[in-house]
N, C-alpha and C positions, 0 to 999 in steps of 0.2 A: 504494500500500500504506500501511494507517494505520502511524501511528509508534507505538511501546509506552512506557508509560506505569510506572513502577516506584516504589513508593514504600519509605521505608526512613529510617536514622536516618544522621547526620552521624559519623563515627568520626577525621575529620582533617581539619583546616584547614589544615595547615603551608605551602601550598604556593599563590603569587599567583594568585589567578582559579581554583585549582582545589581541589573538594572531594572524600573520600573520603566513598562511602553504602556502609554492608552495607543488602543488601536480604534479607531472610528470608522463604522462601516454607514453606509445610506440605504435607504430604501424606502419604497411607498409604502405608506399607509394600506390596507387593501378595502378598507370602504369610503374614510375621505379622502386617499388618491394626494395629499399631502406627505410633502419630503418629509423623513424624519430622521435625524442623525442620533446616534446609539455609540456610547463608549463603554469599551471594556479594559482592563486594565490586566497587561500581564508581568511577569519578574522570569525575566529572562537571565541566563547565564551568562559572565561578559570577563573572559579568563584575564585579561591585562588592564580592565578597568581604563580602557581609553576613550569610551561615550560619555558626553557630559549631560546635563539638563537642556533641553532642547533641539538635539541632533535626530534628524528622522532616520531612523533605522530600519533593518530590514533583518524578523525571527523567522527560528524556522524550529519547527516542534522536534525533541531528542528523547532522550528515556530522562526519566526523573534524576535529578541532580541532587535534588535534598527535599525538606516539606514540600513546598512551594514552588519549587520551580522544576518544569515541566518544556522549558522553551529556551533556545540559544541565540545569542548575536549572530547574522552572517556579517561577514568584511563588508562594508561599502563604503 
């Protein structure tokens, strides 16, 4: 099965090796046909801590790393 691929913006550094992305996706309503924008918030893995707060990044889903995190940086 491919892995998914999510892109999204940096909201948290605070934490060793690991980063906070909201990822915002859109979509219609399905009865009032109005846009509605939806964020979800993932803690991705980030080995050399070089993403800072605001950099859009691009995850990609890996086997669990610890609690929480389920998701890694790619390079971009």
């Amino acid at each position: 099965m491919p892995k998914r691929v999510l892109q999204g913006i940096v909201t948290s550094d605070s934490n060793a090796q690991t980063v906070t992305v909201s990822v915002e996706r859109r979509f219609k309503h399905p009865v009032m046909q109005k846009t509605i924008r939806k964020s979800k918030k993932y803690r991705a893995h980030d080995e050399n801590n070089t993403f800072k707060v605001g950099d859009a990044v691009r995850i990609m889903e890996c086997a669990p790393k610890s609690k929480t995190k389920r998701w890694e940086v790619l390079e971009t």
